[in-house]
C-alpha positions in Angstrom: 1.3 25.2 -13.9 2.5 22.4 -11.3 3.8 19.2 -12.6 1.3 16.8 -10.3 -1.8 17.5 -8.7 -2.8 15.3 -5.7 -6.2 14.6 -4.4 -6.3 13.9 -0.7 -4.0 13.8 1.9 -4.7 10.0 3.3 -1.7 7.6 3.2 -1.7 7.1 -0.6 -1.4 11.0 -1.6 0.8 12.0 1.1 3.1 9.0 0.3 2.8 9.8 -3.2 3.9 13.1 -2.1 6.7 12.2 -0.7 8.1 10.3 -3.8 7.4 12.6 -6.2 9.5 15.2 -4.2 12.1 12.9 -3.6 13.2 13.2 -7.6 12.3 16.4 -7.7 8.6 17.2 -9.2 6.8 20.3 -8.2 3.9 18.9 -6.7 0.6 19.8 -5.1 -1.7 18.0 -2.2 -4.8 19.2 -1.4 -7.0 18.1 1.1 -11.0 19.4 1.7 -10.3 18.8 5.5 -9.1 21.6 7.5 -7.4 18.5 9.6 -7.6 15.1 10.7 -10.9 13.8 12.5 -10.8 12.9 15.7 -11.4 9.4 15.3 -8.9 6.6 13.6 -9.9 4.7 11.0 -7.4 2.0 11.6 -4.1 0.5 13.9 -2.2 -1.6 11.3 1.2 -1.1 8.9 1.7 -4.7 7.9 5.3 -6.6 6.7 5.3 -5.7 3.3 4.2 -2.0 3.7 7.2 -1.7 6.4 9.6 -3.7 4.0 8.5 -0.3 1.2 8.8 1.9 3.9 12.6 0.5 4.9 13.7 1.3 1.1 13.1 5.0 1.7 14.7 4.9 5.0 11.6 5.3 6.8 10.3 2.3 8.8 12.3 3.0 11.9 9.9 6.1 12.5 6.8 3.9 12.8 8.4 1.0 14.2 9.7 3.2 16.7 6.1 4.4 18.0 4.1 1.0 17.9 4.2 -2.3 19.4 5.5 -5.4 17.4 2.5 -8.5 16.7 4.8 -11.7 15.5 1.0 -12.8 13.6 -1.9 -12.0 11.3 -5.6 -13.3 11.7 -7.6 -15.0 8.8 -11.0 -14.2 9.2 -13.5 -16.9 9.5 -10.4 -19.1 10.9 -9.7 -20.1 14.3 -6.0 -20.4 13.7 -3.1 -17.5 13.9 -1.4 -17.1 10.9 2.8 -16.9 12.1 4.6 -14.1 10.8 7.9 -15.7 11.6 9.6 -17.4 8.4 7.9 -15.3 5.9 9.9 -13.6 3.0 10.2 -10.0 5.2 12.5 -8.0 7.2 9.7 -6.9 9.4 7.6 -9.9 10.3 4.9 -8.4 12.4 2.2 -6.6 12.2 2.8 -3.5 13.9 0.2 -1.8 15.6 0.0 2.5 15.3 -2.7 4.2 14.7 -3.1 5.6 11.0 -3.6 9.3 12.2 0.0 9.0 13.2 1.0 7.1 10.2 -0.1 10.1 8.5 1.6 13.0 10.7 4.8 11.0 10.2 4.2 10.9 6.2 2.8 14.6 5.9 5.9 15.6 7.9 8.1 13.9 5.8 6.3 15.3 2.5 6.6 19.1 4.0 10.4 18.8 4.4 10.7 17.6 0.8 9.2 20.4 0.0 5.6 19.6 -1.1 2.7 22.0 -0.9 -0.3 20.6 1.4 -3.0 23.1 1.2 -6.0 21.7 3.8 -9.6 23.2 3.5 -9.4 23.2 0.0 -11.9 21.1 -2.3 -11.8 19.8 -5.9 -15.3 20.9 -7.7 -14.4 19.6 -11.3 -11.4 18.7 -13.5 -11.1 18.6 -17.3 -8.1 17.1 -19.2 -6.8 17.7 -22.7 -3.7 15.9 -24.1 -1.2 18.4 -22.5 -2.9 18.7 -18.8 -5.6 18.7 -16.4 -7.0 22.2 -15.3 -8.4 21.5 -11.5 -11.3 23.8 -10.8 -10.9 24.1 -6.9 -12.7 25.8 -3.7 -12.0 27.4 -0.2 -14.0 29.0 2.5 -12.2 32.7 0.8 -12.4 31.8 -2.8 -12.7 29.5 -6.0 -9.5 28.8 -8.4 -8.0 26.9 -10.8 -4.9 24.7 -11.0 -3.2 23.7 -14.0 -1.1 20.5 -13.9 0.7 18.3 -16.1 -1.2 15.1 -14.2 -3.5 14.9 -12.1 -3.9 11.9 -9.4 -6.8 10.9 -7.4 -6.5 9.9 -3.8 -9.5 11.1 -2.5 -11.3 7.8 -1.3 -14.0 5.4 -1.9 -16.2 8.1 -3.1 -14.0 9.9 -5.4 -14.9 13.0 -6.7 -11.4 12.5 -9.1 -12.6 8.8 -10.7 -16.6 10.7 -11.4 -15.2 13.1 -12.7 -12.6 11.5 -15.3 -15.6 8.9 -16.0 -13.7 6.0 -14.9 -16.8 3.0 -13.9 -16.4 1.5 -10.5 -17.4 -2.0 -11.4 -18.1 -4.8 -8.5 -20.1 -6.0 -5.6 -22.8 -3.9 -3.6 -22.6 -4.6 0.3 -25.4 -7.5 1.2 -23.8 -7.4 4.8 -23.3 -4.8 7.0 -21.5 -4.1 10.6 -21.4 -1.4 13.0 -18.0 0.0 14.6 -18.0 1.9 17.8 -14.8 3.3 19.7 -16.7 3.3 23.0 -16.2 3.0 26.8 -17.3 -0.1 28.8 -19.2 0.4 32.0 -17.5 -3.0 33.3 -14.2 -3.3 31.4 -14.2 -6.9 32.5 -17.5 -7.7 30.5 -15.4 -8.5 26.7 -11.9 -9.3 26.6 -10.0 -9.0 23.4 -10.7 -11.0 19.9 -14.0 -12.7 19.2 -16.7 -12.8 21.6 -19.7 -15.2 20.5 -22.9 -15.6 22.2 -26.9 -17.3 20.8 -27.4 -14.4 18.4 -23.7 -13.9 16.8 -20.4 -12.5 17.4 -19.0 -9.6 18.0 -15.3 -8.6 18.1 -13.5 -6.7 20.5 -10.2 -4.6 20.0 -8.9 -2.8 23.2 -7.3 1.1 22.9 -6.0 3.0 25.4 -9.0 4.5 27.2 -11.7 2.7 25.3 -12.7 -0.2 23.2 -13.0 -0.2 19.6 -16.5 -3.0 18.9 -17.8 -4.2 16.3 -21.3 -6.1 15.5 -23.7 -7.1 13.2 -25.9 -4.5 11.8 -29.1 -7.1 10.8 -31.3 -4.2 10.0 -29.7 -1.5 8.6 -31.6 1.8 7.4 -32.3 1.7 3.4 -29.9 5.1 3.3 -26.5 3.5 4.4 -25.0 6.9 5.1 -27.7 7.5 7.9 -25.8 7.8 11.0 -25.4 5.3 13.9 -26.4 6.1 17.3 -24.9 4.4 20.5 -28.1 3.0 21.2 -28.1 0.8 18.0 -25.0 -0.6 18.7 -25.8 -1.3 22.2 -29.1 -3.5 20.5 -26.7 -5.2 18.4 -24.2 -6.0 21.0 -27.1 -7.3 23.3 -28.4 -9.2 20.5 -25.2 -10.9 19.4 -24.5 -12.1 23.0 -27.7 -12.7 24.3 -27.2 -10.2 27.4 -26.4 -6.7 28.7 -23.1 -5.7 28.3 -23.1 -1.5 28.6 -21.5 0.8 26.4 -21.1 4.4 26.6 -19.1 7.6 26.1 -19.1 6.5 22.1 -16.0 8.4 20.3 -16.9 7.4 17.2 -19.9 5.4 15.3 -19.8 4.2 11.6 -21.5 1.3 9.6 -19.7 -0.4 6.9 -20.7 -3.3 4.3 -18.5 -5.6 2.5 -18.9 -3.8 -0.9 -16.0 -4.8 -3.6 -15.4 -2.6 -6.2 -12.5 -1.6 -8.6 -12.3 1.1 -10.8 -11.7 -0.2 -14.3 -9.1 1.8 -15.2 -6.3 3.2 -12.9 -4.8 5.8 -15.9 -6.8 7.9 -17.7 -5.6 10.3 -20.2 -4.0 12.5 -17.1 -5.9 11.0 -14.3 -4.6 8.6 -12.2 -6.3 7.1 -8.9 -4.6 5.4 -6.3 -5.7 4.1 -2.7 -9.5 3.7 -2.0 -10.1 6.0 -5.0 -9.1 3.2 -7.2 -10.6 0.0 -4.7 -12.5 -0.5 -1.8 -13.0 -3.8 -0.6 -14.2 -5.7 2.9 -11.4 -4.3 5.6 -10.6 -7.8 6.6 -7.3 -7.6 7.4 -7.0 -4.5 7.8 -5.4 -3.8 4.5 -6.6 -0.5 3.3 -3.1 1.7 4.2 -0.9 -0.8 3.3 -2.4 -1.2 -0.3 -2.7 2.6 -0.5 0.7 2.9 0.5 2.0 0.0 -1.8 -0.1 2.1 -4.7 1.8 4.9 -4.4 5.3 3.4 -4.2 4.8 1.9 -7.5 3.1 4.9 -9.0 5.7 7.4 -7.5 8.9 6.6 -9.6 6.7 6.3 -12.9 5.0 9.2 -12.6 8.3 11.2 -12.1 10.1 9.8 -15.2 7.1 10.4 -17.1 7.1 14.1 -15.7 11.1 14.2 -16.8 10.2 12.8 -20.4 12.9 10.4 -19.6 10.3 7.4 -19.0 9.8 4.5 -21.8 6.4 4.9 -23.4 4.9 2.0 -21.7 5.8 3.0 -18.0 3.0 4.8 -16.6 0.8 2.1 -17.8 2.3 -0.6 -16.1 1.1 1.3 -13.0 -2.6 0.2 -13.8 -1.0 -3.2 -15.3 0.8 -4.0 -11.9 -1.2 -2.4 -9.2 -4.7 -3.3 -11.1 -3.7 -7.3 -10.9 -2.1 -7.4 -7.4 -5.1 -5.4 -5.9 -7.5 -7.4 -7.3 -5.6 -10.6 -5.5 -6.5 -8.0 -1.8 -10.0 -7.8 -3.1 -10.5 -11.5 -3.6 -8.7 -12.4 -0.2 -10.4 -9.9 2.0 -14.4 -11.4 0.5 -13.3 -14.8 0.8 -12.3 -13.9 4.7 -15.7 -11.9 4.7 -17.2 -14.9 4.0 -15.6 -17.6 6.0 -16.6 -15.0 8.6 -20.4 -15.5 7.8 -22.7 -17.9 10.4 -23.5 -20.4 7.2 -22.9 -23.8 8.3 -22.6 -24.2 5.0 -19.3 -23.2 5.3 -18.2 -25.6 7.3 -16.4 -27.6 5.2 -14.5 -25.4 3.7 -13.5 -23.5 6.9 -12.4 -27.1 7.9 -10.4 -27.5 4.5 -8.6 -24.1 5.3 -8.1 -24.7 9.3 -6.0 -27.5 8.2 -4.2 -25.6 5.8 -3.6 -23.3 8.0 -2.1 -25.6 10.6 0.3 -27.3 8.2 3.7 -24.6 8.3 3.6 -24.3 4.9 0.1 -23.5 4.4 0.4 -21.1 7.4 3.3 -19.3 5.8 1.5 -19.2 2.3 -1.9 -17.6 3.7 0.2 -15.0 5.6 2.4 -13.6 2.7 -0.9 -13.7 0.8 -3.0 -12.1 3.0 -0.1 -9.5 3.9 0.7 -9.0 0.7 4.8 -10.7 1.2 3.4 -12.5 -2.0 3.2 -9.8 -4.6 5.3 -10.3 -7.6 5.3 -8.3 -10.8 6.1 -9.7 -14.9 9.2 -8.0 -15.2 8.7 -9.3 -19.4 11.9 -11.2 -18.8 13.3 -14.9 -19.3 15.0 -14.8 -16.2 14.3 -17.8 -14.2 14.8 -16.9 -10.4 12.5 -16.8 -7.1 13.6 -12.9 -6.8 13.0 -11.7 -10.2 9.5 -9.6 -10.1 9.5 -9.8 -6.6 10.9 -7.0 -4.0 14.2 -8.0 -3.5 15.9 -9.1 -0.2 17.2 -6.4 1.9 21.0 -7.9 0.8 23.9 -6.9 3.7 26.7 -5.3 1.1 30.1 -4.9 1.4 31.7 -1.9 -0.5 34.9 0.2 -0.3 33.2 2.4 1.6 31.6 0.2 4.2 29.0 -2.4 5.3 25.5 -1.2 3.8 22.4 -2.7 2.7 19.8 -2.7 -0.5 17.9 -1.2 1.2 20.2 1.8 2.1 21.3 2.5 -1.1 17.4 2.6 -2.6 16.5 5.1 -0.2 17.7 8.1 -3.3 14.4 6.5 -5.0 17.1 5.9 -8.3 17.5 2.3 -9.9 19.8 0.0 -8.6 22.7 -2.2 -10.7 24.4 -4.5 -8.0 28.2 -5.5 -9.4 28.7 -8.4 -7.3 31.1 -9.9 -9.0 33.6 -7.4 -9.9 35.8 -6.8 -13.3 32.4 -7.6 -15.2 32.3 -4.6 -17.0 28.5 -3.9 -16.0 29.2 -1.0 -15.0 29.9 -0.1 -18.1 27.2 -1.7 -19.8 24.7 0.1 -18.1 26.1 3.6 -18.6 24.1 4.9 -20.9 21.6 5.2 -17.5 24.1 6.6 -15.4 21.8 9.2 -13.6 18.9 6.9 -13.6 20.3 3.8 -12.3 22.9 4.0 -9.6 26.2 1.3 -10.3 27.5 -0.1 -7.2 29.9 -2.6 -6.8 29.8 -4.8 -3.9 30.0 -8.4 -2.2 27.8 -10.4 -0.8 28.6 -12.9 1.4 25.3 -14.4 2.1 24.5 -15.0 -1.6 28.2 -15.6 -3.6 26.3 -17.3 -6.0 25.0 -13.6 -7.4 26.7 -11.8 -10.2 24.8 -8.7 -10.6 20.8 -7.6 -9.4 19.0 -5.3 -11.3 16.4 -3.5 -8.4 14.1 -0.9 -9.6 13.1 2.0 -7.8 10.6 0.2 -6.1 12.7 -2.2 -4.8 11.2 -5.0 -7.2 14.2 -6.7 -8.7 13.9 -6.6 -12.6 16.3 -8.6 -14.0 18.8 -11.0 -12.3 22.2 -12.9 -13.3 23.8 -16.1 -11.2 27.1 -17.7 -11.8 25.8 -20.0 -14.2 23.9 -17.0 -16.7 25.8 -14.3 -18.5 26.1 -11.6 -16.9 24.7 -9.2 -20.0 22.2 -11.3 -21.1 19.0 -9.4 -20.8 20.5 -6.4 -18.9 20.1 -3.9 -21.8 17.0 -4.6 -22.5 15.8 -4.9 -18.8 17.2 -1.1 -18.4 15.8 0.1 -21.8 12.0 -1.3 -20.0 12.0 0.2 -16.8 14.3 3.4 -17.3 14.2 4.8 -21.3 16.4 4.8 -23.9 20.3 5.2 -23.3 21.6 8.4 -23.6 24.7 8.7 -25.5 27.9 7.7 -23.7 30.8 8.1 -25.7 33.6 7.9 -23.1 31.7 4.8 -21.9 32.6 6.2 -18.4 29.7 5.6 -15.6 28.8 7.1 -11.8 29.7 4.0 -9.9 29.4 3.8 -7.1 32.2 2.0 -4.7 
């Protein structure tokens, strides 16, 4: 018996992966692909997904391969939204493809140890109230795996969420596109970004070696899964411009609509989704990784306590509770940029009404950290009253007796986080009943000396905070009791602080 059971080895799974290992859970990824296609779905890690990466100590290996974009587009808008200003330590989009994204996170998941078996396939999964028995196939053989959870990461088409009988509520497609990565017999024909023309637009992303197009599909086939050829995407190109532009040498050809859909329940019993298993949504934005990894950073640390029987009873639940609420915010972004994107004039007015938002600084700032996500903010079920509470916290520049460091630095065990920053508080006492859990540190911070002490989760959410003007223990038990379990007994009162 294994202690967790992943689905797929996209983003979310192999991130999942990765955290899971990191506190020490025998885990299992298995994928039904013998390896990666040939083709990339997608080019984006966005702020916030590089700000989670950073508090594992593992943005600089992405940053380090793509190229830096200071801005995001709102679809439907003809203004840039400015990534400069907004509440990140990365702001840019950065621009890698997501078959490297997930080299660098599988790699990363094999030296923690985790077991990726490709070319193997789930065919059914049944739960009781002690585990999930996994009934899965290979080209050789058919066996079974017996785990304590099981979590599905397996896509928009999940065999994980039809099989645990979770619904898939939402929106069916009414609009379709294709996507080609082809060649262009004149390269000079489309430059980069929108190109319109009598019949429509079509939008144009160059790669090295090709271009990556996409169009209006007006008369897709009644089976949506029937595939595209290069000459229906030549027609639709054609028709959207109103002349010839050639394409050829097509690497890859897909359709997709601008279906919604959210599966109703995130934790089942055993069964958890995650990533496109659990949402799938118009790719304005290009948001899928990010959410997919942003899923599995807040599953990651919950799932492992829950493992350890050391988690509060509540815990894995406020997965579906947090991630649920903040996805639904992506879904309802990405269709209201699918729609601004439609040729309605009745639109116009309220593309107007968000142009001008969108040229105010402000406004600007607000639709970025929405639309990237730099907005997300959990109910840490506290009386707290600060701008950081629920939010992930700033990367904080530390001074200890040790040396210079960072937040981020000292997340990147996946433990808790109690920042002393005001020294001879006794809260590193206080909190030792969690030593093991929750890592003490006492430090200063010169940038903020207003801060007594930061509580930071695992996720690098902060969960409880205390200024100057609070007392430094009020709420701080029971913060620790919510997020990390009962004390254990501590009769020396001594703690692992760390200085």
């Amino acid at each position: 018996m294994t202690d967790v059971l992943i689905i797929g080895a996209g983003p979310a799974g192999l991130f999942l992966a990765s955290e899971l290992r990191l506190a020490g859970i025998d885990t299992v990824v298995i994928e039904r692909h013998f390896r990666r296609p040939g083709f990339c779905r997608g080019f984006n890690l966005n702020a916030r997904a590089l700000d989670l990466l950073a508090r594992r100590g593992l943005a600089g290996r992405f940053i380090g391969e793509g190229w830096q974009v200071p801005h995001a587009a709102f679809s439907g808008l003809p203004v840039t939204l400015n990534l400069a200003g907004t509440h990140t330590d990365h702001p840019y989009s950065l621009g890698i493809p997501q078959t490297r994204v997930e080299e660098i996170l599988e790699a990363h998941a094999l030296d923690l140890g985790a077991d990726i078996r490709r070319g193997h396939e789930l065919l059914a999964l049944q739960q009781d109230s002690e585990s999930v028995t996994a009934t899965i196939t290979t080209d050789e053989r058919e066996y079974q795996v017996r785990a304590a959870y099981l979590v599905g990461c397996d896509g928009g088409r999940s065999t994980v969420r039809k099989q645990a009988g979770i619904d898939f509520p939402g929106t069916e497609a009414t609009r379709f596109s294709l996507l080609g990565d082809v060649e262009l017999a004149d390269p000079e024909a489309l430059t980069f970004g929108v190109t319109t023309g009598p019949g429509g637009a079509v939008f144009v992303v160059p790669r090295p070696g090709y271009v990556r197009i996409v169009a209006a599909d007006r008369e897709p086939p009644a089976d949506k899964d029937t595939p595209v050829t290069l000459d229906q995407l030549q027609a639709a190109v054609d028709d959207a411009l109103g002349r010839h532009v050639e394409l050829r040498a097509a690497r890859w050809l897909t359709r997709f609509g601008n279906a919604a859909r959210q599966a109703a329940e995130y934790v089942r019993g055993r069964v958890i989704l995650a990533g496109d298993a659990a949402h799938i949504h118009p790719p304005a934005g290009a948001i899928g990784v990010n959410i997919a990894l942003d899923d599995a950073f807040n599953l990651g640390w919950k799932l492992a306590a829950t493992v350890r029987g050391i988690a509060p009873a509540d815990l894995l639940d406020s997965y579906h509770t947090e991630r649920h609420t903040a996805d639904a915010h992506v879904l309802a972004n990405t269709q209201a940029q699918a729609l601004l994107g439609d040729a309605d004039d009745r639109l116009g007015p309220l593309i107007d009404l968000f142009t001008r938002v969108a040229r105010h600084p402000l406004g600007n700032r607000a639709l970025a950290e929405t639309i990237t996500g730099l907005d997300t903010c959990y109910d840490m079920r506290t009386d707290t009253a600060h701008p950081w509470v629920g939010r992930l916290a700033p990367n904080l520049t530390l001074s200890t007796e040790a040396g210079v460091t960072d937040l981020a630095t000292l997340l990147a065990t996946g433990r808790g986080l109690l920042l002393d920053l005001a020294g001879g508080t006794g809260i590193g006492e206080s909190a030792a009943g969690w030593a093991g859990r929750v890592a003490v540190v006492a430090a200063k911070c010169a940038d903020h000396p207003e801060l007594r002490a930061i509580l930071v989760r695992p996720d690098g959410h902060t969960a409880w905070l205390c200024t100057a003007d609070h007392d430094h223990t009020d709420g701080l038990h029971e913060a620790l009791q919510h997020w990390h379990g009962s004390p254990l007994p501590t009769p020396d009162r001594s703690t692992a602080s760390i200085r």
